[in-house]
MIKOL-924946 format. One record per atom (N, C-alpha, C): residue in one letter; x, y, z; residue number from 1; atom name. Coordinates in nm, 4 decimals. Layout:
residues N
<lofi><resn>A</resn><xx>X</xx><yy>Y</yy><zz>Z</zz><resi>NUM</resi><name>CA</name></lofi>
...
This chain:
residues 71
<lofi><resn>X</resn><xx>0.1018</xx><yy>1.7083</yy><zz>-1.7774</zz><resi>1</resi><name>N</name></lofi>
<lofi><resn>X</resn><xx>0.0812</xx><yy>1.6053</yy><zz>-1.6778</zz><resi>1</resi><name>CA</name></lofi>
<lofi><resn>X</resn><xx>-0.0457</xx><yy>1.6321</yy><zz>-1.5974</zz><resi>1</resi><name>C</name></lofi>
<lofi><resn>X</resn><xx>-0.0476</xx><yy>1.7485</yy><zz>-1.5575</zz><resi>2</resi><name>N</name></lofi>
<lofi><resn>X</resn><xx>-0.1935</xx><yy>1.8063</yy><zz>-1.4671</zz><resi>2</resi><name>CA</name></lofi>
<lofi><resn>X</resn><xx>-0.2517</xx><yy>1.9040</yy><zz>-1.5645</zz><resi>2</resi><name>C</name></lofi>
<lofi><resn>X</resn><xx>-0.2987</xx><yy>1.8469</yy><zz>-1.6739</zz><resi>3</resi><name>N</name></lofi>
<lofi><resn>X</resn><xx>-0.4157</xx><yy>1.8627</yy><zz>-1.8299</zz><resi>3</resi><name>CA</name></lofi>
<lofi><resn>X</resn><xx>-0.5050</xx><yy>1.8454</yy><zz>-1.7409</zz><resi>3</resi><name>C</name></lofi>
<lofi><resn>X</resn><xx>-0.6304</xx><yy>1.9536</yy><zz>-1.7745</zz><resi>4</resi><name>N</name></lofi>
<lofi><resn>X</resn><xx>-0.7577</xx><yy>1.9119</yy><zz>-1.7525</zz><resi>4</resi><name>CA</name></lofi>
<lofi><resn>X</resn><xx>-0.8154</xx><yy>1.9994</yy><zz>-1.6015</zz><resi>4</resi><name>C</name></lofi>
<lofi><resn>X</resn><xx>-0.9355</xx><yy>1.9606</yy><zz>-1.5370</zz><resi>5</resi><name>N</name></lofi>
<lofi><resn>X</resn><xx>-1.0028</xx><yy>2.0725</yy><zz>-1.4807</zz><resi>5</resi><name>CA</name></lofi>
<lofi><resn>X</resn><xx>-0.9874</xx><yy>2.0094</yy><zz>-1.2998</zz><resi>5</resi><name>C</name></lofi>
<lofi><resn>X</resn><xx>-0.9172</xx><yy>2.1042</yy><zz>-1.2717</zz><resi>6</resi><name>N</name></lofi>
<lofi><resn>X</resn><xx>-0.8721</xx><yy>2.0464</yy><zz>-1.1166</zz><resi>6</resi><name>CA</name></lofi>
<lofi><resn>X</resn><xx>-0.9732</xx><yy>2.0485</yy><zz>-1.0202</zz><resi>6</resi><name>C</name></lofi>
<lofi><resn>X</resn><xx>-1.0183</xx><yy>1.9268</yy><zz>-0.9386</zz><resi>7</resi><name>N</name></lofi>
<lofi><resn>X</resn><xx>-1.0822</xx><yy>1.9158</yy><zz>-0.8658</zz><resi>7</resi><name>CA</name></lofi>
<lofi><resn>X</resn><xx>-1.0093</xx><yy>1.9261</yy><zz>-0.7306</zz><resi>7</resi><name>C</name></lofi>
<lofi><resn>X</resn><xx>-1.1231</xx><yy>1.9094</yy><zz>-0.5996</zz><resi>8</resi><name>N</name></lofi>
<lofi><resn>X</resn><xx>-1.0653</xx><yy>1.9641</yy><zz>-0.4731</zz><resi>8</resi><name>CA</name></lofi>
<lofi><resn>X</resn><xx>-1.0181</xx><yy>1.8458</yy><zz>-0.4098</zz><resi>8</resi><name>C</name></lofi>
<lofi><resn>X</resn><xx>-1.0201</xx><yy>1.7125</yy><zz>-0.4970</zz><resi>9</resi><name>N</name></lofi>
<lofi><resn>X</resn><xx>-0.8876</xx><yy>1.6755</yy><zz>-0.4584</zz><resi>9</resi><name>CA</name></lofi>
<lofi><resn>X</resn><xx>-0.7910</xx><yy>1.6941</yy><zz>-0.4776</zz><resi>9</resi><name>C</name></lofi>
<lofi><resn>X</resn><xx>-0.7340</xx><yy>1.7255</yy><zz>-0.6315</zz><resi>10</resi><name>N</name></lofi>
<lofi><resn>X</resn><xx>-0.6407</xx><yy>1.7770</yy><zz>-0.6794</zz><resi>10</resi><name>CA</name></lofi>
<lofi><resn>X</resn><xx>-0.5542</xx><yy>1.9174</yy><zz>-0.5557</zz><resi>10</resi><name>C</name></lofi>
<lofi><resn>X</resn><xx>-0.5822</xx><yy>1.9731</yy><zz>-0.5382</zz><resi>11</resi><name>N</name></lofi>
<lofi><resn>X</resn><xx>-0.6195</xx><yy>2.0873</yy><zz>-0.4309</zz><resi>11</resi><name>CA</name></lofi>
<lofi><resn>X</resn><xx>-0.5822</xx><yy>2.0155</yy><zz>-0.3114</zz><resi>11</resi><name>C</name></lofi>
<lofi><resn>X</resn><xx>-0.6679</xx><yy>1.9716</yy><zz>-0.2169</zz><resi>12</resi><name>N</name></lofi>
<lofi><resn>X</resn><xx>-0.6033</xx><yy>1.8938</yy><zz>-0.1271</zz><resi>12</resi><name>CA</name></lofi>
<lofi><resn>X</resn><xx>-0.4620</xx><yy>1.8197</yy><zz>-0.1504</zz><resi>12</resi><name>C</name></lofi>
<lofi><resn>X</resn><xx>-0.4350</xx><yy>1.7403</yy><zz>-0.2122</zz><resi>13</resi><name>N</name></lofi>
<lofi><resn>X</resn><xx>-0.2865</xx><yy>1.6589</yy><zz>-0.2554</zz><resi>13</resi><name>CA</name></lofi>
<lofi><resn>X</resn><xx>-0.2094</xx><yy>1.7917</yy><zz>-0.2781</zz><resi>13</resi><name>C</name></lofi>
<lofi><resn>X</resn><xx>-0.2113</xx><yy>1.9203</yy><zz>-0.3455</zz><resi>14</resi><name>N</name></lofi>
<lofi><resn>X</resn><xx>-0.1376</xx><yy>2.0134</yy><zz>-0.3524</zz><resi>14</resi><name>CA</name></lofi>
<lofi><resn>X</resn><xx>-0.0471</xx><yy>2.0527</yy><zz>-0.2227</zz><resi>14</resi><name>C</name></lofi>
<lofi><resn>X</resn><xx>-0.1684</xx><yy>2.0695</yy><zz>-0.1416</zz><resi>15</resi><name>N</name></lofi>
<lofi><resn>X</resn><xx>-0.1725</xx><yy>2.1400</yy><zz>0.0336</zz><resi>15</resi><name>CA</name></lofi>
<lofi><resn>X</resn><xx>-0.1118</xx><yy>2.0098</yy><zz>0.1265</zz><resi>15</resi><name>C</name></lofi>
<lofi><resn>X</resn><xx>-0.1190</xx><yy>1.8974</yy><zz>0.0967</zz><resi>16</resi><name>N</name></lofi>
<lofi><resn>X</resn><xx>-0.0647</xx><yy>1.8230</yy><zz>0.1681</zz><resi>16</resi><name>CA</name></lofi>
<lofi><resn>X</resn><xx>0.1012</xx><yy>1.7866</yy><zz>0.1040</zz><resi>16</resi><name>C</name></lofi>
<lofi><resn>X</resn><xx>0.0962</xx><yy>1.8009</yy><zz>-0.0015</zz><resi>17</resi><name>N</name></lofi>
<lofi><resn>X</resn><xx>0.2305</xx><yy>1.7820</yy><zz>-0.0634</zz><resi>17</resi><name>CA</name></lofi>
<lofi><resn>X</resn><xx>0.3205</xx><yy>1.8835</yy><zz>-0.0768</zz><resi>17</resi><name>C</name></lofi>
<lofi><resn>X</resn><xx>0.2705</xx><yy>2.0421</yy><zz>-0.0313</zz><resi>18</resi><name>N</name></lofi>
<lofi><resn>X</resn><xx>0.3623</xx><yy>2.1115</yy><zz>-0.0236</zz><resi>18</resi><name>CA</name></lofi>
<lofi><resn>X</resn><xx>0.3867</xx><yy>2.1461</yy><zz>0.1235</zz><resi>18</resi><name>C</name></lofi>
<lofi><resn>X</resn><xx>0.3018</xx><yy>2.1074</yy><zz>0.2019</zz><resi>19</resi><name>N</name></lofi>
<lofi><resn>X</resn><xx>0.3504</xx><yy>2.1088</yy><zz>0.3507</zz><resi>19</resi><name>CA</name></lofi>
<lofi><resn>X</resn><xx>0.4225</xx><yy>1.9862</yy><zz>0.4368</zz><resi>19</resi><name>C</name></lofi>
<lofi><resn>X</resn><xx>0.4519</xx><yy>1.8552</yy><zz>0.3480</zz><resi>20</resi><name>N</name></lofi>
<lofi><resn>X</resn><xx>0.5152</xx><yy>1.7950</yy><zz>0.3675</zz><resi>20</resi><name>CA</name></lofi>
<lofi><resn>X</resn><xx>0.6543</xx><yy>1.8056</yy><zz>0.3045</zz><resi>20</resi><name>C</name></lofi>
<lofi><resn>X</resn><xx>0.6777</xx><yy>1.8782</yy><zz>0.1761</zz><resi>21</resi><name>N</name></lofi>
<lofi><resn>X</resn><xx>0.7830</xx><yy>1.8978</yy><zz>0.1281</zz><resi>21</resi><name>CA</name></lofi>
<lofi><resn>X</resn><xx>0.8569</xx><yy>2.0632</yy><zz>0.2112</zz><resi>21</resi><name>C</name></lofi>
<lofi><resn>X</resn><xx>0.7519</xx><yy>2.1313</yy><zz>0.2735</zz><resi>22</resi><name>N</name></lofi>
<lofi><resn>X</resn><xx>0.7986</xx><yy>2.2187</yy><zz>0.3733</zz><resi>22</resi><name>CA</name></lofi>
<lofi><resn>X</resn><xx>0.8677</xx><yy>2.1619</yy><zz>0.5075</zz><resi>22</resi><name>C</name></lofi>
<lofi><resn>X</resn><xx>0.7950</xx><yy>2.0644</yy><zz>0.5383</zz><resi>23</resi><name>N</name></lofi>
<lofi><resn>X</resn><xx>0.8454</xx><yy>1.9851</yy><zz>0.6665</zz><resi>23</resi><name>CA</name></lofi>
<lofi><resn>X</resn><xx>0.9580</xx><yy>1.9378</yy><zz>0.6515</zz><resi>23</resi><name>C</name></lofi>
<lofi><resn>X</resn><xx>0.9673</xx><yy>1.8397</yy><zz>0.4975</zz><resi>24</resi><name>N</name></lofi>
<lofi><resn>X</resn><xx>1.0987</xx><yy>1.7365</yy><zz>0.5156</zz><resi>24</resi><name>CA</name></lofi>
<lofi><resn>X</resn><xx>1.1954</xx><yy>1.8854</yy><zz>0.5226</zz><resi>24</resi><name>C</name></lofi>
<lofi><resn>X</resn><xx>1.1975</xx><yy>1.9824</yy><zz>0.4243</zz><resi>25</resi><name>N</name></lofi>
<lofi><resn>X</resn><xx>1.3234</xx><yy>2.0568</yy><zz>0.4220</zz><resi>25</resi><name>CA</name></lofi>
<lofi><resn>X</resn><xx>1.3829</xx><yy>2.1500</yy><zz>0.5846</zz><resi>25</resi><name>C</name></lofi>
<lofi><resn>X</resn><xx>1.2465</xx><yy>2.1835</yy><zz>0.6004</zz><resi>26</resi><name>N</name></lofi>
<lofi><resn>X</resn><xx>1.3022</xx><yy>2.2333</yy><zz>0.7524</zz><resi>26</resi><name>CA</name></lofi>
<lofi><resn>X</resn><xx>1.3664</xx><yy>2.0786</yy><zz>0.8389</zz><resi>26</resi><name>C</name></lofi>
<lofi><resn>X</resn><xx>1.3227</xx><yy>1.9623</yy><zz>0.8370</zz><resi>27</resi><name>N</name></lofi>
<lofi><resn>X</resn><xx>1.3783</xx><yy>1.8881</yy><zz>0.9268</zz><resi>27</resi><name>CA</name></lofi>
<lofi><resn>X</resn><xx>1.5567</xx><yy>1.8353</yy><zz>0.8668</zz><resi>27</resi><name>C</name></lofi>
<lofi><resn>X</resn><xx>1.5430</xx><yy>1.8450</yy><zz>0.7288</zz><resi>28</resi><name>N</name></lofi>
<lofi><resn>X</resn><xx>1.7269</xx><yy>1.8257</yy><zz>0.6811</zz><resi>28</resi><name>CA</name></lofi>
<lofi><resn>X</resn><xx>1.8073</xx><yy>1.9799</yy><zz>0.7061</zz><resi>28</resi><name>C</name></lofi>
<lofi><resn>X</resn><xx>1.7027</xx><yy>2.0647</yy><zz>0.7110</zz><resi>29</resi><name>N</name></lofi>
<lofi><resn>X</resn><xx>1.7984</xx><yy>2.1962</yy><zz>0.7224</zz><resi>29</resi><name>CA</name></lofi>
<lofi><resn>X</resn><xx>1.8075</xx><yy>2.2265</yy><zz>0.8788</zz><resi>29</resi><name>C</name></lofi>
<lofi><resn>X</resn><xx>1.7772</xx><yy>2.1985</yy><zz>0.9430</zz><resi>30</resi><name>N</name></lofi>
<lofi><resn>X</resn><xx>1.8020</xx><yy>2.2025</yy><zz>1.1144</zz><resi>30</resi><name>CA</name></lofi>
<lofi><resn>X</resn><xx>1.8845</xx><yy>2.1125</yy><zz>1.1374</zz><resi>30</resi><name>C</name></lofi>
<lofi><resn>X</resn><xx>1.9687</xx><yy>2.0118</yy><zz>1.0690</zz><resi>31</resi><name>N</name></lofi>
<lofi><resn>X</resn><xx>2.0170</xx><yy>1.9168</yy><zz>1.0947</zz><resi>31</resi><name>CA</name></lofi>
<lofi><resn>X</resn><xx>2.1219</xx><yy>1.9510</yy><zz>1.0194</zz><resi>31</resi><name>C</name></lofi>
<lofi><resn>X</resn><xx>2.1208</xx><yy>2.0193</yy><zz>0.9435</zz><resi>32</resi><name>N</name></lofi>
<lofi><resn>X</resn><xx>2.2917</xx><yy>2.0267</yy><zz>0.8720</zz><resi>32</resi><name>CA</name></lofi>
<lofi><resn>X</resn><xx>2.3232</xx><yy>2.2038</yy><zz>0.9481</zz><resi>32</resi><name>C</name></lofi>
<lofi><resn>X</resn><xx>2.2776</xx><yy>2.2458</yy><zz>0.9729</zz><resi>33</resi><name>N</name></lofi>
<lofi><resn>X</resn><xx>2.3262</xx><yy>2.3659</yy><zz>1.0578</zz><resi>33</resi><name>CA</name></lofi>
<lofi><resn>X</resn><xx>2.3327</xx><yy>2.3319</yy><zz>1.2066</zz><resi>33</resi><name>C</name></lofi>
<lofi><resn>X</resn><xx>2.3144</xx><yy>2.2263</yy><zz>1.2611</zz><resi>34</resi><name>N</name></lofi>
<lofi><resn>X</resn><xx>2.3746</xx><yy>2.2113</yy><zz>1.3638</zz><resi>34</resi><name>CA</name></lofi>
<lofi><resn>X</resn><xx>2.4231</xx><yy>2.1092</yy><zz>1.3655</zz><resi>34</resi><name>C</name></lofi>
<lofi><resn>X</resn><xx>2.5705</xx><yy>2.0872</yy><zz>1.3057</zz><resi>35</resi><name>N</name></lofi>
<lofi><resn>X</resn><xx>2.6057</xx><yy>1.9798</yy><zz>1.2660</zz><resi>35</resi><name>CA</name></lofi>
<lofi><resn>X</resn><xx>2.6769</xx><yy>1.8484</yy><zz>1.3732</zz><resi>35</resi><name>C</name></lofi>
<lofi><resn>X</resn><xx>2.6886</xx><yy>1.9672</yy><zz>1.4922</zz><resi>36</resi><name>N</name></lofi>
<lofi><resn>X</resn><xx>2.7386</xx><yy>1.8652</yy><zz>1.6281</zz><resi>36</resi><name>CA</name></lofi>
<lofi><resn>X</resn><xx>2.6148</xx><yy>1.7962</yy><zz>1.7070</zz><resi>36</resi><name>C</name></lofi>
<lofi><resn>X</resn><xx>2.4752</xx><yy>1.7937</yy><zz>1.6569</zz><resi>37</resi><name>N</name></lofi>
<lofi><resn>X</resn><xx>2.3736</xx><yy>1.7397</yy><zz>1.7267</zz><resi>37</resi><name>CA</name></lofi>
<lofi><resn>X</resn><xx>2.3677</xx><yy>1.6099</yy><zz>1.6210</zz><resi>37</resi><name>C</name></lofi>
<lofi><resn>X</resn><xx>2.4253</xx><yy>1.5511</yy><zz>1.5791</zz><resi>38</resi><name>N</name></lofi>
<lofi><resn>X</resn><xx>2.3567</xx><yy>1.4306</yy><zz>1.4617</zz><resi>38</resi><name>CA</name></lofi>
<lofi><resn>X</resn><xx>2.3143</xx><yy>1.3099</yy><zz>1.6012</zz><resi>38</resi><name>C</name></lofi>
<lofi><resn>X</resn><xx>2.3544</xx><yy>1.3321</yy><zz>1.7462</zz><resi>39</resi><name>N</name></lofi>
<lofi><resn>X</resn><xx>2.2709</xx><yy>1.2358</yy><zz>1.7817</zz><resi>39</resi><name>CA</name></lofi>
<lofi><resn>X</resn><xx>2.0724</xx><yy>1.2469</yy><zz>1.7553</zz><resi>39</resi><name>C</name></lofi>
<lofi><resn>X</resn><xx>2.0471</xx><yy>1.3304</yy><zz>1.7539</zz><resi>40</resi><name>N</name></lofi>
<lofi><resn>X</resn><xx>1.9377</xx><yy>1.4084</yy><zz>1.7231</zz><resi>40</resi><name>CA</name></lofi>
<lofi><resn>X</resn><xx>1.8790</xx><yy>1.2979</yy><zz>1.5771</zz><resi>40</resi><name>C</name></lofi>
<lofi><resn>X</resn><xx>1.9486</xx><yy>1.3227</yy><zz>1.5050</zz><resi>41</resi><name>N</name></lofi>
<lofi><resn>X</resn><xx>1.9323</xx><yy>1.2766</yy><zz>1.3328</zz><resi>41</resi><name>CA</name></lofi>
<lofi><resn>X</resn><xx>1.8537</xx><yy>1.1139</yy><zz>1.3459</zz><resi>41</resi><name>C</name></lofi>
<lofi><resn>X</resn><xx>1.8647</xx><yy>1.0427</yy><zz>1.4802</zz><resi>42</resi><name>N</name></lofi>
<lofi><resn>X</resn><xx>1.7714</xx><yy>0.9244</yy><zz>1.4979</zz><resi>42</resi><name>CA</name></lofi>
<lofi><resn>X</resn><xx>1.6586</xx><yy>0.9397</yy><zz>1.5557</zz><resi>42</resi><name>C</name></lofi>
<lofi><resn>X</resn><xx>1.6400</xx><yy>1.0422</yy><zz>1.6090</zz><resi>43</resi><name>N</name></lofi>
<lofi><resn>X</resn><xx>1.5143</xx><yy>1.0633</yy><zz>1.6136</zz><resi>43</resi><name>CA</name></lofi>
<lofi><resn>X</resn><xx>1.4296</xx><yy>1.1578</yy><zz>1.4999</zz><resi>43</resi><name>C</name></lofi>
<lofi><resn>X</resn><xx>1.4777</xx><yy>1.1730</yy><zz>1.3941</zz><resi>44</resi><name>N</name></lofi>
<lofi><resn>X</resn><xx>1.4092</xx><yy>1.2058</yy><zz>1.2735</zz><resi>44</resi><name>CA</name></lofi>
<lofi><resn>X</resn><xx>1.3946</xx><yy>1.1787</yy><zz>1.2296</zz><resi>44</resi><name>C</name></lofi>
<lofi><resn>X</resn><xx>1.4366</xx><yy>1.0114</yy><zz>1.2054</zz><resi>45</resi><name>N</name></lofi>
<lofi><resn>X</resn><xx>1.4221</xx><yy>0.9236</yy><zz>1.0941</zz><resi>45</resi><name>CA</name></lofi>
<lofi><resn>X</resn><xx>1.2368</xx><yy>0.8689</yy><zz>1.0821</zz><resi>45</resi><name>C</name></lofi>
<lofi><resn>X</resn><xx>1.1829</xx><yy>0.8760</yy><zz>1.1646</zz><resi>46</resi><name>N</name></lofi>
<lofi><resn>X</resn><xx>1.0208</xx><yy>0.8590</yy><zz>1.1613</zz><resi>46</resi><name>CA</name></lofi>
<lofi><resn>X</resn><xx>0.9572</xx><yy>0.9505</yy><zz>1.1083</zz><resi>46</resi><name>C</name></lofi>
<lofi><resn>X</resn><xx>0.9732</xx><yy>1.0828</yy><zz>1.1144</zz><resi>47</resi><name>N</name></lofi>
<lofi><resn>X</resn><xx>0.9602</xx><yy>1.2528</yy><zz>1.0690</zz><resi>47</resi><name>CA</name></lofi>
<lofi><resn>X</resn><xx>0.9371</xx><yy>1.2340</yy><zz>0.9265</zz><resi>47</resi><name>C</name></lofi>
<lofi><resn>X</resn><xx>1.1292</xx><yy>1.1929</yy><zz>0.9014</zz><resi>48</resi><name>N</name></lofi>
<lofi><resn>X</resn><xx>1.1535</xx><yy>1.2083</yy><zz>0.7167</zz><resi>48</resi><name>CA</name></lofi>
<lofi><resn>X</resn><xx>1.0602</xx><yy>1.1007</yy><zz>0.6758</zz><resi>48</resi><name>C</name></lofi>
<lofi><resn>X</resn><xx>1.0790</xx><yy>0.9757</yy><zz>0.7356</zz><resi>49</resi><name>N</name></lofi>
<lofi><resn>X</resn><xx>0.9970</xx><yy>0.9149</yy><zz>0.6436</zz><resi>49</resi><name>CA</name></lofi>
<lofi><resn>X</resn><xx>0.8337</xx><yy>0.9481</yy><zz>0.6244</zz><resi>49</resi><name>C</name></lofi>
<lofi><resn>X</resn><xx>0.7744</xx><yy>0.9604</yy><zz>0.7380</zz><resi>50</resi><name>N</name></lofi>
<lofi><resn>X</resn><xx>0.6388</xx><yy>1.0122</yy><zz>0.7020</zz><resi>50</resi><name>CA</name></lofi>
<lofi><resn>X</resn><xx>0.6634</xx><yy>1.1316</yy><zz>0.6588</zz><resi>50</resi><name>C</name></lofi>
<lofi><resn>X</resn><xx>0.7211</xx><yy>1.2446</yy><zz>0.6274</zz><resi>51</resi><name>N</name></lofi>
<lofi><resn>X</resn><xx>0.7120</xx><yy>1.3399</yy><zz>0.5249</zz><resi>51</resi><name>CA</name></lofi>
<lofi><resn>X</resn><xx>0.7055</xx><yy>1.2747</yy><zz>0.3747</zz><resi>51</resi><name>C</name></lofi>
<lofi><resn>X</resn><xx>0.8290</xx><yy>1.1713</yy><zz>0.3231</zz><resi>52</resi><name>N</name></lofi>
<lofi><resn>X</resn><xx>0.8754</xx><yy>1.1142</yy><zz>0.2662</zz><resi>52</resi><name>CA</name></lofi>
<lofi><resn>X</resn><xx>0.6879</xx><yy>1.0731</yy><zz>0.1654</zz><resi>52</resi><name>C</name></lofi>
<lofi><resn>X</resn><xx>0.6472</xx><yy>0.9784</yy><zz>0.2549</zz><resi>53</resi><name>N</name></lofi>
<lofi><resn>X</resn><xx>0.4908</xx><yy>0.9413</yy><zz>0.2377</zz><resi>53</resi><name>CA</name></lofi>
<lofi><resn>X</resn><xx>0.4050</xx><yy>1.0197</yy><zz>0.2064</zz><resi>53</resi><name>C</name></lofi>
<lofi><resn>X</resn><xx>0.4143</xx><yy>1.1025</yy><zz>0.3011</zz><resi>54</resi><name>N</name></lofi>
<lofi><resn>X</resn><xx>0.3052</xx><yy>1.1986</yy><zz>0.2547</zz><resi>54</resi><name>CA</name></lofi>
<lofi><resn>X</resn><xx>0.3177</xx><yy>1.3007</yy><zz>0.1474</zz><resi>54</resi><name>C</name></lofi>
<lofi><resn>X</resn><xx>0.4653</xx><yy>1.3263</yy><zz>0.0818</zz><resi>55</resi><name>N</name></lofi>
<lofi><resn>X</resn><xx>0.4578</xx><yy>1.3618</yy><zz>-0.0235</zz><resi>55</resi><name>CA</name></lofi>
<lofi><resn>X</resn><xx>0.4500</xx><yy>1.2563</yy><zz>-0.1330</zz><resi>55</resi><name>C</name></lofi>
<lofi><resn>X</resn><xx>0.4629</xx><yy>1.1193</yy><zz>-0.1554</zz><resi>56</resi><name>N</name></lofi>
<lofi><resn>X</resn><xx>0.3666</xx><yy>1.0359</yy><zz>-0.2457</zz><resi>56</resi><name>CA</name></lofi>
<lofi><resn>X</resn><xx>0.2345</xx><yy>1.0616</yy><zz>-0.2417</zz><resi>56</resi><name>C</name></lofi>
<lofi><resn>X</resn><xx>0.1903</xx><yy>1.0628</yy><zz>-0.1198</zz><resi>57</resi><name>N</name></lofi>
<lofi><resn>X</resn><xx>0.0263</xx><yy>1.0697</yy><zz>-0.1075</zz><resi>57</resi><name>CA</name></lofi>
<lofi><resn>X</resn><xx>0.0130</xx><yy>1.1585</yy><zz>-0.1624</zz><resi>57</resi><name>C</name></lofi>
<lofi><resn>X</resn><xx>0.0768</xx><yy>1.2796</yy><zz>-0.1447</zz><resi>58</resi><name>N</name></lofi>
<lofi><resn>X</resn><xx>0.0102</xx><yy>1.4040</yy><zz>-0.2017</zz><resi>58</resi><name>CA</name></lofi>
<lofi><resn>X</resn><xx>0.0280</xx><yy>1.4041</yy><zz>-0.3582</zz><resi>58</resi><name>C</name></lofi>
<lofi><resn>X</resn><xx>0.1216</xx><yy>1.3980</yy><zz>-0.3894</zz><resi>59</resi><name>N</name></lofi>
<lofi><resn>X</resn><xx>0.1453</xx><yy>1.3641</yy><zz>-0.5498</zz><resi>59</resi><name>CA</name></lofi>
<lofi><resn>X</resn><xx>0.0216</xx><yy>1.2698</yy><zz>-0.6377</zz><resi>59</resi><name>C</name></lofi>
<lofi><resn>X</resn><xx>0.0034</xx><yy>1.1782</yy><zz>-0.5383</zz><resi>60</resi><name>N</name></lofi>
<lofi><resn>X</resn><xx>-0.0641</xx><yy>1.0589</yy><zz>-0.5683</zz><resi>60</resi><name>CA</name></lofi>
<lofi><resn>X</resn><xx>-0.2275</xx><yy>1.1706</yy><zz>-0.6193</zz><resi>60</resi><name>C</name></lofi>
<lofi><resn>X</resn><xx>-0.2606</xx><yy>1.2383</yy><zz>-0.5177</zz><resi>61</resi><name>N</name></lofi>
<lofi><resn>X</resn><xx>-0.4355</xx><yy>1.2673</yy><zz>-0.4702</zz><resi>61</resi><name>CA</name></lofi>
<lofi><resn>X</resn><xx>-0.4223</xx><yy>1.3916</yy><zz>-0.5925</zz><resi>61</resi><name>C</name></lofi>
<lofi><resn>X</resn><xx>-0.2714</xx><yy>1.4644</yy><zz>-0.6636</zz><resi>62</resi><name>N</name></lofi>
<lofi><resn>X</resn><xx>-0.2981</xx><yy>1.5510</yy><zz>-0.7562</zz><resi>62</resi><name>CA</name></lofi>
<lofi><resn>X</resn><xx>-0.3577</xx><yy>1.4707</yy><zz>-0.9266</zz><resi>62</resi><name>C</name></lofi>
<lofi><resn>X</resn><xx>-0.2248</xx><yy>1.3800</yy><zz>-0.9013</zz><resi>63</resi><name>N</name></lofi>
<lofi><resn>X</resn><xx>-0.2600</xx><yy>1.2702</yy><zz>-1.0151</zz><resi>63</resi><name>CA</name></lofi>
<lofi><resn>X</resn><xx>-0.4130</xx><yy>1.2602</yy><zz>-1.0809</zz><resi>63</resi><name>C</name></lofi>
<lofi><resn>X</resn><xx>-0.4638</xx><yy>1.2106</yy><zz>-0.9379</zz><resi>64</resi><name>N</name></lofi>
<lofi><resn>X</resn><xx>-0.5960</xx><yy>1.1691</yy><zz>-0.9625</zz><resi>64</resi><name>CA</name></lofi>
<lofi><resn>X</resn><xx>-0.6977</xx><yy>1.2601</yy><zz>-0.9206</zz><resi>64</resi><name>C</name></lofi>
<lofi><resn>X</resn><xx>-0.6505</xx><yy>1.3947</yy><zz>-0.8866</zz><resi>65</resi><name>N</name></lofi>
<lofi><resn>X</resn><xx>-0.7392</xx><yy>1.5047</yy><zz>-0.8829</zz><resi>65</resi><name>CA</name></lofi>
<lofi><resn>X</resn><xx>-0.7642</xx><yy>1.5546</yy><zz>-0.9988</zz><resi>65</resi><name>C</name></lofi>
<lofi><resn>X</resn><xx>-0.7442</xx><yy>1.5556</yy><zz>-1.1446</zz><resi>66</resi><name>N</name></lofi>
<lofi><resn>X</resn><xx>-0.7477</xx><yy>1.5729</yy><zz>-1.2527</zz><resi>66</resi><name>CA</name></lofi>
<lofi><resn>X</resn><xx>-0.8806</xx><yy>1.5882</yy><zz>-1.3210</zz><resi>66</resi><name>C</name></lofi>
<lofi><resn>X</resn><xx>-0.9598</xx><yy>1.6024</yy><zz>-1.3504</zz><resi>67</resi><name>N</name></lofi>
<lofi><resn>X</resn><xx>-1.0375</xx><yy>1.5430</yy><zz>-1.4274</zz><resi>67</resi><name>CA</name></lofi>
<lofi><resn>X</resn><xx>-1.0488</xx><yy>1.5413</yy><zz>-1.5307</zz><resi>67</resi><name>C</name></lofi>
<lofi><resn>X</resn><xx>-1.0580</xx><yy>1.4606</yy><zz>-1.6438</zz><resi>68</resi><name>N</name></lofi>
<lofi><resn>X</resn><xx>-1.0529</xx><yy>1.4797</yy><zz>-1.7849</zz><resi>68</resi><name>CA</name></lofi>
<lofi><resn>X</resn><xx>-1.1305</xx><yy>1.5629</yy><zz>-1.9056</zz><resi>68</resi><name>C</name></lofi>
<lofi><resn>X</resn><xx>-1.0787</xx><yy>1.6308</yy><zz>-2.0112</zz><resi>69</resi><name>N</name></lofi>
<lofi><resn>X</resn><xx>-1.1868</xx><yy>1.6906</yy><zz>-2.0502</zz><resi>69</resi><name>CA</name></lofi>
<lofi><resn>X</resn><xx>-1.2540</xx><yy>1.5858</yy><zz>-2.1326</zz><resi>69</resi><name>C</name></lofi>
<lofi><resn>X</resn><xx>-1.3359</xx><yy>1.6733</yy><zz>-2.2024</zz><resi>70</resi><name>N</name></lofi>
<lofi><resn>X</resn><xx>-1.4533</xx><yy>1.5514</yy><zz>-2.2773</zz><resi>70</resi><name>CA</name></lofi>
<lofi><resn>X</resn><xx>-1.4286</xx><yy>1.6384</yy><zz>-2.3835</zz><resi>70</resi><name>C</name></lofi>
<lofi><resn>X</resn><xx>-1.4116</xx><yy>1.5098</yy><zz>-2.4719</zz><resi>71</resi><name>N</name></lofi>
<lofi><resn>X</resn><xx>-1.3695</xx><yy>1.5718</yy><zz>-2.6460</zz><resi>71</resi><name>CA</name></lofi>
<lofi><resn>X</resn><xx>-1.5318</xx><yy>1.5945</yy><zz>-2.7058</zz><resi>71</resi><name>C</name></lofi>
């Protein structure tokens, strides 16, 4: 899937997609260990989803960080 010679976008989308997939998990894992705060859990719903995004984006910027080889 990621064939070929990685550019520093590729690189960037990495760094943004694994620190958003760091974020979403710390924000579901603070939330199931304190399981008597779920009033809390509405104010995360803006959080997850822009984590949510920004790991498309980041996925997205590896995709096309690729560059192809030349036969």
């Amino acid at each position: 899937m990621f064939e070929g010679e990685k550019t520093y976008v590729f690189w960037i989308g990495l760094i943004i997609l694994g620190l958003a997939s760091v974020g979403l998990f710390g924000i579901i894992w603070f939330d199931l260990i304190r399981p008597f705060y779920f009033i809390h859990l509405e104010h995360h719903v803006p959080l997850i989803v822009g984590a949510i995004v920004f790991i498309f984006i980041g996925f997205y910027m590896m995709k096309s960080g690729v560059a192809k080889r030349k036969k």
